[in-house]
C-alpha positions in Angstrom: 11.7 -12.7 12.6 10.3 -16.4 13.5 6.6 -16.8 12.3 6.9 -20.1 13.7 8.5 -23.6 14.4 7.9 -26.7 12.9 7.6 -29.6 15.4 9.1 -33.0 15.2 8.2 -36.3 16.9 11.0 -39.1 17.5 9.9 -42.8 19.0 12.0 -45.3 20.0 10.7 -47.9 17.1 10.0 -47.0 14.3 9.3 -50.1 12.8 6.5 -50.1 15.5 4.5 -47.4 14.1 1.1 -48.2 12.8 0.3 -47.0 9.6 -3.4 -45.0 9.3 -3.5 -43.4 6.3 -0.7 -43.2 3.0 1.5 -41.0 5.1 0.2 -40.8 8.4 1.8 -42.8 11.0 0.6 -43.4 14.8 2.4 -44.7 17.4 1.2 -47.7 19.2 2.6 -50.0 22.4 5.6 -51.5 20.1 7.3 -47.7 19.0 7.2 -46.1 22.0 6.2 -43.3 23.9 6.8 -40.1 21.4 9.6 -38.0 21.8 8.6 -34.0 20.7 11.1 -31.5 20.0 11.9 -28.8 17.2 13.6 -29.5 14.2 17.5 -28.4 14.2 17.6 -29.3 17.6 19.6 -31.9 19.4 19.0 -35.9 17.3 16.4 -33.9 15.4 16.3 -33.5 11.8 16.3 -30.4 9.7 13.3 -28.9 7.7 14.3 -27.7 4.2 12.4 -24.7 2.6 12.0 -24.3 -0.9 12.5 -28.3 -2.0 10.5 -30.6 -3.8 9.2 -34.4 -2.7 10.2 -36.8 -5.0 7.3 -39.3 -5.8 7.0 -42.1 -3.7 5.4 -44.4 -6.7 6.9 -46.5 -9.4 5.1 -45.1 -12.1 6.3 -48.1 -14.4 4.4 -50.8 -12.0 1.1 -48.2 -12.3 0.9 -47.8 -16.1 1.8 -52.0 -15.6 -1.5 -52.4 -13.0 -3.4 -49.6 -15.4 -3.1 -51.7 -18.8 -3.7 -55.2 -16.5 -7.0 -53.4 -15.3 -7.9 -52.4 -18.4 -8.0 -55.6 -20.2 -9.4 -57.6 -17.2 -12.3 -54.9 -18.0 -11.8 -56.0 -21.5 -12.4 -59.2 -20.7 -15.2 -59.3 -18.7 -16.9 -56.9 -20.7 -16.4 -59.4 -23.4 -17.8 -62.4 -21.6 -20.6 -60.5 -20.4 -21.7 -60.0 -24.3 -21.0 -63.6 -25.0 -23.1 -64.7 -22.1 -25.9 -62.2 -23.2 -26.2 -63.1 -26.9 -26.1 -66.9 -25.7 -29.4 -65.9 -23.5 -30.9 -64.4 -26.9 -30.1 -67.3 -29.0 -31.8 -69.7 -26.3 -34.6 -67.6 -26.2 -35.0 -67.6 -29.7 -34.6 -71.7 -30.1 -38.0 -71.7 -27.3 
């Protein structure tokens, strides 16, 4: 027994889409009018049940960013202290 079908949208270029979101996708003048239809059916694709969606991130070049971000933080936390304890030593020459 069907509970339901999953529907599918083709366009003629995809390289024309307009990205909106991480994955959301709209079509614009350059893709093409969009092309509905069910998946299974005709140039459609297939749906799988049950799989898993591999990660779309290099998790190497994130922990890289993450410890770049961190001592950039570092950093200016450190230059923020220098430039305070400069202020207090001027203050204290006055």
């Amino acid at each position: 027994m069907a509970l339901g079908r999953v529907a599918m949208v083709r366009v003629a270029n995809q390289q024309g889409l307009a990205q909106v979101g991480n994955t959301q996708w709209d079509v614009t003048q350059d893709s093409g009018d969009p092309i509905f239809g069910e998946a299974m059916q005709g140039a459609f694709g297939q749906v799988k049940s049950g799989t898993i969606e591999q990660s779309n991130i290099d998790m190497t070049q994130e922990l890289v960013d993450l410890i770049t971000a961190q001592r950039n933080f570092q950093a200016n936390s450190r230059a923020l202290e220098v430039s305070n304890q400069m202020q207090q030593n001027i203050l204290q020459i006055r």
